[in-house]
C-alpha positions as semicolon CSV with decimal commas, in nm:
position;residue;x (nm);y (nm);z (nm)
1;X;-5,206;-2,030;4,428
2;X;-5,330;-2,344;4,563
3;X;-5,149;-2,675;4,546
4;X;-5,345;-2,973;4,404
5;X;-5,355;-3,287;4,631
6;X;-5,160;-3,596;4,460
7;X;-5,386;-3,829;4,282
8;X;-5,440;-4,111;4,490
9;X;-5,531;-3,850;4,781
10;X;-5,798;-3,685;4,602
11;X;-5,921;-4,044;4,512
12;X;-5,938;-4,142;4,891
13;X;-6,149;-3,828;4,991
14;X;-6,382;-3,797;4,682
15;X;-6,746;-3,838;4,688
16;X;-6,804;-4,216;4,713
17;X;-7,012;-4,367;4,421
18;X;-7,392;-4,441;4,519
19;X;-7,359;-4,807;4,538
20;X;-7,101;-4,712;4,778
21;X;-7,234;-4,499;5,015
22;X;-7,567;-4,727;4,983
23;X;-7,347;-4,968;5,100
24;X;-7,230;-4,810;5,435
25;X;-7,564;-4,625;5,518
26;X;-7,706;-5,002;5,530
27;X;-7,426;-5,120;5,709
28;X;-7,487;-4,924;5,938
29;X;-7,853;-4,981;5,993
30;X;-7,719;-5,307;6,072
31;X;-7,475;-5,188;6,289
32;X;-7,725;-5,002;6,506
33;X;-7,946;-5,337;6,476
34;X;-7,649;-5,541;6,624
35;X;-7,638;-5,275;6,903
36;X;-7,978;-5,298;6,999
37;X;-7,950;-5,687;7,009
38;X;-7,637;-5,654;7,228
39;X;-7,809;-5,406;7,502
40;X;-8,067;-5,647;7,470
41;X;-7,832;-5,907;7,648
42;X;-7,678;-5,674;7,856
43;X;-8,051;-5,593;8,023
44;X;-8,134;-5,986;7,990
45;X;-7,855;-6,175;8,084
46;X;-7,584;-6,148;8,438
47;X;-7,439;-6,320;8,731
48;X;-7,755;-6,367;8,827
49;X;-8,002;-6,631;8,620
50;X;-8,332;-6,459;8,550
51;X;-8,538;-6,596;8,301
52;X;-8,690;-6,413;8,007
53;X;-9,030;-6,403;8,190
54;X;-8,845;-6,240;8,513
55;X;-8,634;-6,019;8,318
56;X;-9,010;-5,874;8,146
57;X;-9,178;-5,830;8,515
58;X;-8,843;-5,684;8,638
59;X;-8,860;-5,462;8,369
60;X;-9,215;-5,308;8,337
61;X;-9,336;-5,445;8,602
62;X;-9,170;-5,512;8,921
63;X;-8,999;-5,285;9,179
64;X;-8,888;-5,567;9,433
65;X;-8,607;-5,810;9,397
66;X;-8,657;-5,865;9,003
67;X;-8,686;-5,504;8,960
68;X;-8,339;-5,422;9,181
69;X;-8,178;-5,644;8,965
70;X;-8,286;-5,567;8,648
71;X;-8,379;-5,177;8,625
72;X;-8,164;-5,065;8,881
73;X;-7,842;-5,270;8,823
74;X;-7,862;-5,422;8,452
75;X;-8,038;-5,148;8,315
76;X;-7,816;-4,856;8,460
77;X;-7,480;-5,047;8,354
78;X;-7,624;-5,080;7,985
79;X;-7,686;-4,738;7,921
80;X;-7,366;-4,619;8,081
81;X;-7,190;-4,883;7,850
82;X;-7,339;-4,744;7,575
83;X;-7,242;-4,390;7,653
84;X;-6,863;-4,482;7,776
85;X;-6,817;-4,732;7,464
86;X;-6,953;-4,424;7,198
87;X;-6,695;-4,215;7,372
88;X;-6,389;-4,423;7,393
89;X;-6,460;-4,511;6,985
90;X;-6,498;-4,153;6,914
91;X;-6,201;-4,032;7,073
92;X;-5,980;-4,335;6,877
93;X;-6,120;-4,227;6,543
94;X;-6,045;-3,847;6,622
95;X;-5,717;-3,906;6,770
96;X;-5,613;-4,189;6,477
97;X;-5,714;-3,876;6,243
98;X;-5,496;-3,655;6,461
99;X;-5,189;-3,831;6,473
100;X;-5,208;-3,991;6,162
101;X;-5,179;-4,297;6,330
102;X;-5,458;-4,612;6,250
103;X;-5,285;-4,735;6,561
104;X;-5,359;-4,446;6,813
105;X;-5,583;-4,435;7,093
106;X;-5,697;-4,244;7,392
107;X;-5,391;-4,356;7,580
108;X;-5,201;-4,241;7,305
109;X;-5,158;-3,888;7,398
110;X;-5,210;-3,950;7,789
111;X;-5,511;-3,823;7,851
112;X;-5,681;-4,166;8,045
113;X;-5,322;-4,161;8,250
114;X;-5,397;-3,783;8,325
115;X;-5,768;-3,880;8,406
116;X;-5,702;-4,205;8,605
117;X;-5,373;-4,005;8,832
118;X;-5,589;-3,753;8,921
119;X;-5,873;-4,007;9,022
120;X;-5,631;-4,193;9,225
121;X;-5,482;-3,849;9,398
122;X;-5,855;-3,727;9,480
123;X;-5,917;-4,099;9,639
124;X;-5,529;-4,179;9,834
125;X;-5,490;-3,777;9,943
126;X;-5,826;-3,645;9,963
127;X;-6,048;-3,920;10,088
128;X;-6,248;-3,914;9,778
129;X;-6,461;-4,222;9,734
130;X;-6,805;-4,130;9,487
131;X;-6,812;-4,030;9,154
132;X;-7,002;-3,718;9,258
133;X;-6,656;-3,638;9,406
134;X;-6,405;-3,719;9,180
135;X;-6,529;-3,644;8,798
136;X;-6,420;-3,359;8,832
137;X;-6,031;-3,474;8,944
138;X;-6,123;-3,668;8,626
139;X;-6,183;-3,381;8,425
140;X;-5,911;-3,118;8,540
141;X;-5,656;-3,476;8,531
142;X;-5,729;-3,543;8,138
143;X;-5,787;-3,137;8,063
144;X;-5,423;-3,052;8,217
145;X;-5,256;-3,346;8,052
146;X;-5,422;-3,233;7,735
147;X;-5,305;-2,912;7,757
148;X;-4,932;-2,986;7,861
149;X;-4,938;-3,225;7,550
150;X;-5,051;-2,948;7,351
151;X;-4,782;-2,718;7,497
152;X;-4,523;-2,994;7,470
153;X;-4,590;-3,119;7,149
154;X;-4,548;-2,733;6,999
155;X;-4,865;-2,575;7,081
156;X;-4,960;-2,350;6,727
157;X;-4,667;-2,581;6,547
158;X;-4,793;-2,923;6,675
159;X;-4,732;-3,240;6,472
160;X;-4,894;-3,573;6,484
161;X;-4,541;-3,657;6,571
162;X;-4,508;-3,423;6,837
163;X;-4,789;-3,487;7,046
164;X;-4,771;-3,861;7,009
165;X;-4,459;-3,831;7,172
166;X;-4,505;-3,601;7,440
167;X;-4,857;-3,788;7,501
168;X;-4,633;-4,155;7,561
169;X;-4,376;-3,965;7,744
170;X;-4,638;-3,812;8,034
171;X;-4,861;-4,150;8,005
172;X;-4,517;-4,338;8,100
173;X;-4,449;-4,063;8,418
174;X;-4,819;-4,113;8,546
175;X;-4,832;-4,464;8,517
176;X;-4,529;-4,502;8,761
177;X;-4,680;-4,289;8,956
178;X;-5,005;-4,458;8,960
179;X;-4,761;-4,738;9,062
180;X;-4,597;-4,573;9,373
181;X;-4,891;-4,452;9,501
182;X;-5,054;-4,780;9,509
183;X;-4,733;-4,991;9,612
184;X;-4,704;-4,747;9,945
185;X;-5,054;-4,716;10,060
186;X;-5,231;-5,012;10,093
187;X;-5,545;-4,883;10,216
188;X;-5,536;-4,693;9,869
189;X;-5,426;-5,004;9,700
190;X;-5,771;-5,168;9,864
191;X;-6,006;-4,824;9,714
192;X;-5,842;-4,803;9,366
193;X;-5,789;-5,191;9,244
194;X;-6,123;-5,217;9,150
195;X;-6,137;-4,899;8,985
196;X;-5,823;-4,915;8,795
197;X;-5,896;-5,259;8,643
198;X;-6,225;-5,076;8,450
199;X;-6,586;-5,158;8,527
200;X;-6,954;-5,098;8,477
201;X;-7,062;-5,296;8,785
202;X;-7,074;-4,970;8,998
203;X;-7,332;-4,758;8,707
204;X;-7,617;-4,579;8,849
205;X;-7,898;-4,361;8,752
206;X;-7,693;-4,047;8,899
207;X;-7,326;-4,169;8,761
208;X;-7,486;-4,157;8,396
209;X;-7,688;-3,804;8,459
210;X;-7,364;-3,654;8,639
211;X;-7,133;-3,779;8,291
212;X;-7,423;-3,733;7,978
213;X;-7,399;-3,351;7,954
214;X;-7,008;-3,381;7,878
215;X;-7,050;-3,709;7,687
216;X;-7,269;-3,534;7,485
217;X;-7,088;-3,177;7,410
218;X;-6,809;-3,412;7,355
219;X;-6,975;-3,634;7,128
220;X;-7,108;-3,296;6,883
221;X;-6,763;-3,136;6,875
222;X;-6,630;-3,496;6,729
223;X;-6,884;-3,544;6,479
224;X;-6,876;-3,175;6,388
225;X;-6,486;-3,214;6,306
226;X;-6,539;-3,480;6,064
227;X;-6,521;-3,263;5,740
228;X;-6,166;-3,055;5,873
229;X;-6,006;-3,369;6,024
230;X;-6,048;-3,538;5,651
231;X;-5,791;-3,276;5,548
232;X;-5,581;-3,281;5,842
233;X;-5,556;-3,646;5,798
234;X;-5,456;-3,598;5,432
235;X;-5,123;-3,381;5,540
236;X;-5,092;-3,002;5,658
237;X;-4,961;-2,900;5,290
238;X;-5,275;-3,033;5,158
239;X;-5,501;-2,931;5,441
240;X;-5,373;-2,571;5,456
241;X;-5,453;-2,606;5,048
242;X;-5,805;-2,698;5,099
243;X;-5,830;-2,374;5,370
244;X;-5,875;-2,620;5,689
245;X;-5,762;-2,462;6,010
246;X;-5,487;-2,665;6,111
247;X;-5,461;-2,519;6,464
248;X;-5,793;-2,445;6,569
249;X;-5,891;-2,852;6,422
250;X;-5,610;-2,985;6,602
251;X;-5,740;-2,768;6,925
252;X;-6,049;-2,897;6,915
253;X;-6,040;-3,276;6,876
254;X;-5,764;-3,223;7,191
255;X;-6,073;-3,120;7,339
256;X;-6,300;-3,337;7,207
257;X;-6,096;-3,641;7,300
258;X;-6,021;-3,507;7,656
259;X;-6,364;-3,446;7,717
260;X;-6,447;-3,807;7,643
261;X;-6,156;-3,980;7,750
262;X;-6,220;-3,757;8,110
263;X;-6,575;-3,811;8,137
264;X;-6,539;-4,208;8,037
265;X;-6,237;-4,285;8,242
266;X;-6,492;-4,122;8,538
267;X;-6,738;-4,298;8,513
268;X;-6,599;-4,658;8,425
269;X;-6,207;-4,611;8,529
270;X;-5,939;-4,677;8,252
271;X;-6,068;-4,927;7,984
272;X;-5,813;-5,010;7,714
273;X;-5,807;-5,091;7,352
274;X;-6,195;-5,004;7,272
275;X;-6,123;-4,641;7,124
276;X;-5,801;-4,842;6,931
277;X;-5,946;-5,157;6,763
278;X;-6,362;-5,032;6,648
279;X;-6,214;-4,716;6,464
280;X;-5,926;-4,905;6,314
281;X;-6,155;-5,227;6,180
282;X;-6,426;-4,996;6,065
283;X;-6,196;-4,784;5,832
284;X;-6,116;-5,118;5,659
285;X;-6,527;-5,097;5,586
286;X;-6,584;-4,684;5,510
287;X;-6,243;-4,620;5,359
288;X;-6,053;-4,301;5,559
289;X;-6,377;-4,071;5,525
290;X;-6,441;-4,003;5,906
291;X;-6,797;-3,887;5,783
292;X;-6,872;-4,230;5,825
293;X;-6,567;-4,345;6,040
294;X;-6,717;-4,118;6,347
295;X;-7,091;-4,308;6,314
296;X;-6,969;-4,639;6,292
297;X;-6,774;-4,603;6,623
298;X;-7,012;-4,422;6,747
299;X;-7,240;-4,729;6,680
300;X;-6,970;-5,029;6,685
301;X;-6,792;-4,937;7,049
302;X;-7,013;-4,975;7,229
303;X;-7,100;-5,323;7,083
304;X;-6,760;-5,469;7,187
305;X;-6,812;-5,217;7,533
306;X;-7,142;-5,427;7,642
307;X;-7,064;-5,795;7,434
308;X;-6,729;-5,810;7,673
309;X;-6,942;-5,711;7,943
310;X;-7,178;-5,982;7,908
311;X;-6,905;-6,223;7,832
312;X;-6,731;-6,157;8,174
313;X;-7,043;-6,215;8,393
314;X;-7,110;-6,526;8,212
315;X;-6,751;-6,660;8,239
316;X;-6,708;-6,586;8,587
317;X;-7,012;-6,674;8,730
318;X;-7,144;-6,646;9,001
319;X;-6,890;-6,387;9,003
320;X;-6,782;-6,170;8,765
321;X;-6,489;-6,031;8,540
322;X;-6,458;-5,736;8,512
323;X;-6,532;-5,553;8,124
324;X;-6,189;-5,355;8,176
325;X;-6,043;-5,758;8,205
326;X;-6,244;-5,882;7,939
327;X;-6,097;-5,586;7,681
328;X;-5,733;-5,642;7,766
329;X;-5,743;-5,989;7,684
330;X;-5,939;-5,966;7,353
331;X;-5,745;-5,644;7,290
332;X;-5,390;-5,804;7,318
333;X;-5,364;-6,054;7,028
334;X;-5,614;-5,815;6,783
335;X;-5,362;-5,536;6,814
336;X;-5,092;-5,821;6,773
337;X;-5,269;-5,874;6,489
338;X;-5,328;-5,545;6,332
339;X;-4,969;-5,459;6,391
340;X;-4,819;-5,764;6,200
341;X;-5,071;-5,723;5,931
342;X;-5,000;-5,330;5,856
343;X;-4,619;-5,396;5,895
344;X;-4,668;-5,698;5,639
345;X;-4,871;-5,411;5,391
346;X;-4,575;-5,196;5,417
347;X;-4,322;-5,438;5,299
């Protein structure tokens, strides 16, 4: 006999009215209108002045110094920003819907600290210096902290509980790791400090055709799990009442997310609080459906990715700061922020 889900839970997850779900499909028209304006900046303005005229001929029409600048380095960083900021806002929403948590993110359950230690082994042991080399330390770092969180956190009888805190447990071990490594060896200190601090300055053609295939099997398996993480997020009594597949779901947005997280923290290095903030500000929009949770971020990340892109080569110039900078210090007081304001809800 199945159970019925309390009354305020079916509420949450019923169809939305039309004026409703009106409502989101045109926000997020306007959502993927904002994002187009953004990469817009991100091609048009940098470091370097270029005015609109140059940024056109650079564009479509020049392949000398206006055409370096502008197709090889401002066009290459854009797209890769929009591919790492999709990711990193994907794998928030999946793992907030894991955990239960509106407060999770990828670092959450370790997986950028098991991407970014096995970076920093391939480049301090191995000699490793080119993405061509290392995405795959990337990949077996995240994949094997993944799976040890899965083991650790109970495997077939994982909680949200669980694997949030064997996730902050392992992210806590790497990190000091991280930290020996680069307090002993200074030459590695000199390779990995501007990797570790999270950048797009270094994109290329072949760093975004080496990461798309696994962005994009990782980006399907997310949006495919939108319909059985609604139930998981709803509770496992009530999940296992609607028939979801509590382990296989919870499997597969581990590997979701760790595909993601892997192939992001890659290309980019560790950038923080992107995958936590879009998901959690966009639920205040769709309401906990992650049929239109997973779009949004999808959409919105990589908004915030490229915006705090352009904002650090603008700041800085002729210089520049770097995005992974730029997200830390916006991130800090808005998770302040969210934290005081759920902890006010609850009282």
């Amino acid at each position: 006999m199945l159970v019925d889900s309390p009354p305020e839970q079916r509420a949450e997850h019923a169809p939305a009215p039309p004026t409703r779900r009106t409502a989101r499909a045109l926000g997020l028209l306007v959502a993927v209108a904002v994002l187009l304006l953004v990469a817009l900046a991100s091609i048009a303005i940098g470091a370097k002045e270029l005015s609109p005229e140059q940024v056109w001929h650079g564009l479509f029409h020049d392949t000398g110094t206006y055409g370096d600048v502008v197709v090889d380095e401002r066009l290459s960083r854009t797209i890769l920003g929009l591919l790492v900021g999709a990711a990193l806002g994907l794998s928030g929403a999946v793992l907030q819907a894991l955990t239960r948590n509106p407060l999770a993110d990828p670092g959450l359950l370790g997986i950028n600290a098991g991407a970014s230690a096995a970076v920093v082994t391939a480049m301090t042991f191995f000699g490793v210096t080119s993405l061509s080399g290392y995405v795959w330390f990337a990949f077996v770092g995240a994949a094997a902290v993944g799976a040890l969180v899965w083991f650790l956190g109970g495997s077939r009888g994982a909680t949200p509980v669980r694997l949030a805190l064997a996730g902050t447990a392992i992210s806590a071990a790497l990190y000091g790791y991280l930290q020996a490594v680069m307090i002993t060896d200074d030459a590695a200190l000199g390779k990995m400090r501007f990797w570790t601090v999270g950048s797009l300055a270094s994109a290329t053609g072949l760093t975004i055709v080496q990461v798309l295939p696994f962005l994009a099997a990782g980006t399907v398996l997310a949006l495919l799990l939108a319909r059985p993480l609604n139930a998981v997020a709803m509770g496992d009594d009530t999940a296992r009442a609607l028939g979801a597949n509590l382990n296989r779901t919870r499997a597969l947005a581990m590997l979701a997310a760790t595909v993601l997280c892997g192939a992001a923290t890659a290309a980019c290095g560790p950038i923080v609080f992107v995958g936590l903030m879009v998901p959690h500000a966009v639920r205040s929009f769709t309401g906990p459906d992650l049929r239109w949770i997973l779009p949004y971020a999808t959409v919105l990340s990589p908004v915030l990715l490229l915006g705090a892109d352009v904002l650090g080569r603008i700041v800085a110039r002729p210089a520049e700061l770097q995005v992974g900078i730029v997200t830390a210090i916006i991130g800090g007081p808005v998770f302040i922020f969210l934290v005081r304001r759920r902890r006010t809800a609850q009282l």
